[in-house]
N, C-alpha and C positions, 0 to 999 in steps of 0.2 A: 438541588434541582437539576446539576449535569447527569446524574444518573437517571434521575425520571425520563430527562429527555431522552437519555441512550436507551430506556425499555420501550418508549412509545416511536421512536428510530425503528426498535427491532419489530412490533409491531408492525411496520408501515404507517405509523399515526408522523408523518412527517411536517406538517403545518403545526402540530402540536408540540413535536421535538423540536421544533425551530425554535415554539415560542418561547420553550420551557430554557433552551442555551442562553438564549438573548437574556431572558432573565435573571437567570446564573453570573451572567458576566455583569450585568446591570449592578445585583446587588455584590458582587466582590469590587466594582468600581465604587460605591457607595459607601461601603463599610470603611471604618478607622485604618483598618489591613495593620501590615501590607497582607497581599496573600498573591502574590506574583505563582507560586507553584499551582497554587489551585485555580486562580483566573484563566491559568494557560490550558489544563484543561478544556474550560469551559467553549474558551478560544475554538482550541480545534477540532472538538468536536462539531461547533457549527462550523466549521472550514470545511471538514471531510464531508458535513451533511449535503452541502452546497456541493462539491464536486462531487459526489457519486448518485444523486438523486438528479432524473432529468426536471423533474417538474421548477428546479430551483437554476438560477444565472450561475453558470460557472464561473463569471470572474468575480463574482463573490469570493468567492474561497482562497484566492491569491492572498489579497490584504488579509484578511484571519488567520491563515498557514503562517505567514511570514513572521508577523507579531507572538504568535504563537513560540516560534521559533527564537525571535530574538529575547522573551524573556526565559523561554531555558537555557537558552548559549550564557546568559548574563549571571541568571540564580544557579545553575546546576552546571555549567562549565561545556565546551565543546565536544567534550569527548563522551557526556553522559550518554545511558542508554537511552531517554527518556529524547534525549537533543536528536536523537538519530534516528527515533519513531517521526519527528516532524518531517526533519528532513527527508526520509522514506516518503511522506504523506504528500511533499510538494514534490519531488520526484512524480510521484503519479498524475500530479495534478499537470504537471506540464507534459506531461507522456500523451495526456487524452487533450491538453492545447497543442499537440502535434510540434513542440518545440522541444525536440528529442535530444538533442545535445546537453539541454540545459539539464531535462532526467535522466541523463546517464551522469553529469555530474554530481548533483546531488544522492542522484541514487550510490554512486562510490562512494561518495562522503557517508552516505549513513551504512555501506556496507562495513566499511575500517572499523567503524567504533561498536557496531552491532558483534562482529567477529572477537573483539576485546570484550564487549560485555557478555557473549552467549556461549563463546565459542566456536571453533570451524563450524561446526555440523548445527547451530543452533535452527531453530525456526523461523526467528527474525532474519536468520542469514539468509533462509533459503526465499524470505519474501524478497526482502531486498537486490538477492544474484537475479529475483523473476524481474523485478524491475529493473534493474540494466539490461539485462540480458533484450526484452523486447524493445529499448530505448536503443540498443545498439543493433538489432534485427532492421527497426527502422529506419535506420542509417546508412544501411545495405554494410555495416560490419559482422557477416555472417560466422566469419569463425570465431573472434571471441563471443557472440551470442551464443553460437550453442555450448561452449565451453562453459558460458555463466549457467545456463537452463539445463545444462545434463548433469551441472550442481546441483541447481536448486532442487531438481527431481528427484535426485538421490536422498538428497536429506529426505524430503518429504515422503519419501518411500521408506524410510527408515524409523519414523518417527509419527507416519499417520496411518489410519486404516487403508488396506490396498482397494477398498470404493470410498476415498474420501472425496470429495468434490476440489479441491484442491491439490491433488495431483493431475487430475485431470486438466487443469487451467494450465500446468506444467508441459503437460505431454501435448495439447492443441498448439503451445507458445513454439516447441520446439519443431512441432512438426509442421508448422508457421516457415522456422528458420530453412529447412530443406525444400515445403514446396514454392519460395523463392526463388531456390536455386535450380528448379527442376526437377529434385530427386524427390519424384515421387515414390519409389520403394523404399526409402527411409523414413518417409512419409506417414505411408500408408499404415502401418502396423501401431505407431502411435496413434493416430484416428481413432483406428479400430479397439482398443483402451480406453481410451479419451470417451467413446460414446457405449463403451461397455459401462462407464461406472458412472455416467449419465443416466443410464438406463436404469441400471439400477437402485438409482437416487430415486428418479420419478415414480419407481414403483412402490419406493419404503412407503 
């Protein structure tokens, strides 16, 4: 049932991917088990459904994230890749509750073990450097921000199509960090990127 709900998520059918997590977790609490691996799943799927969908209470997603979290730390160890996806997941969560300190911590925590599971240049790396990177922008720490975000852009420049729509999230983040500071001609030229492959998103 977690993957039903994660096609009708992708759909937009999200009253319906709600209902379809809740019941995934229902029946893994039901069942003889254990199945702690596959509950946590289910878990944070409805945890990220909850914080990235507005129609849904954000502080939903806190208690799911967390639990989520505490049974991969416990089954799968701290250091897994799988421990470091959550962690990343409640990083974001607290980035958009504007408790930024607390997402640059955790976002580091899952950067260490995502770098041992992927590699320097991995993908998960370059999610993980975007989320510190705008948790410490928001902190007014603008030089290690761009330091983490003219990472993450590089990976993602390396490794995705040059109109992917996630570079672009990359290049608005960083040039986030400069018009902060003033400098709009460092600025400006990312923009101009940024809404190049916006554009031509919208038109595919």
């Amino acid at each position: 049932m977690t993957d039903l709900g994660s096609v009708a998520e992708t759909q937009g059918k999200f009253t319906e991917a709600e209902s379809l997590y809740k019941r995934a977790i229902s029946a893994y609490e039901k069942s003889p088990g254990p199945y702690p691996a596959a509950i946590a799943i289910a878990i944070r799927s409805l945890g990220r459904l909850y914080r990235d969908h507005k129609q849904f209470n954000l502080a939903q997603a806190e208690p799911l994230l967390k639990r989520a979290l505490a049974i991969r730390e416990r089954e799968l160890g701290t250091d897994h890749a799988d421990t470091a996806a959550t962690l990343s997941d409640l990083s974001l969560l607290y980035f958009y509750e504007h408790n930024f300190a607390e997402a640059e911590q955790l976002g580091e925590r899952a950067l260490a073990i995502s770098e041992k599971a992927y590699g320097p240049e991995g993908l998960q790396v370059a999610a993980d450097l975007n989320r510190v990177g705008i948790a410490q922008r928001d902190q007014q720490k603008f030089g290690p921000a761009e330091i983490a975000l003219k990472r993450a852009l590089a990976i993602r420049e390396k490794h995705l199509p040059s109109n992917h729509p996630g570079i672009a999230i990359v290049l608005e983040n960083l040039a986030s960090v400069y018009l902060l500071q003033g400098k709009q001609d460092q600025a400006a030229p990312l923009l101009a990127r940024a809404q190049a492959i916006r554009s031509h998103a919208s038109a595919s």
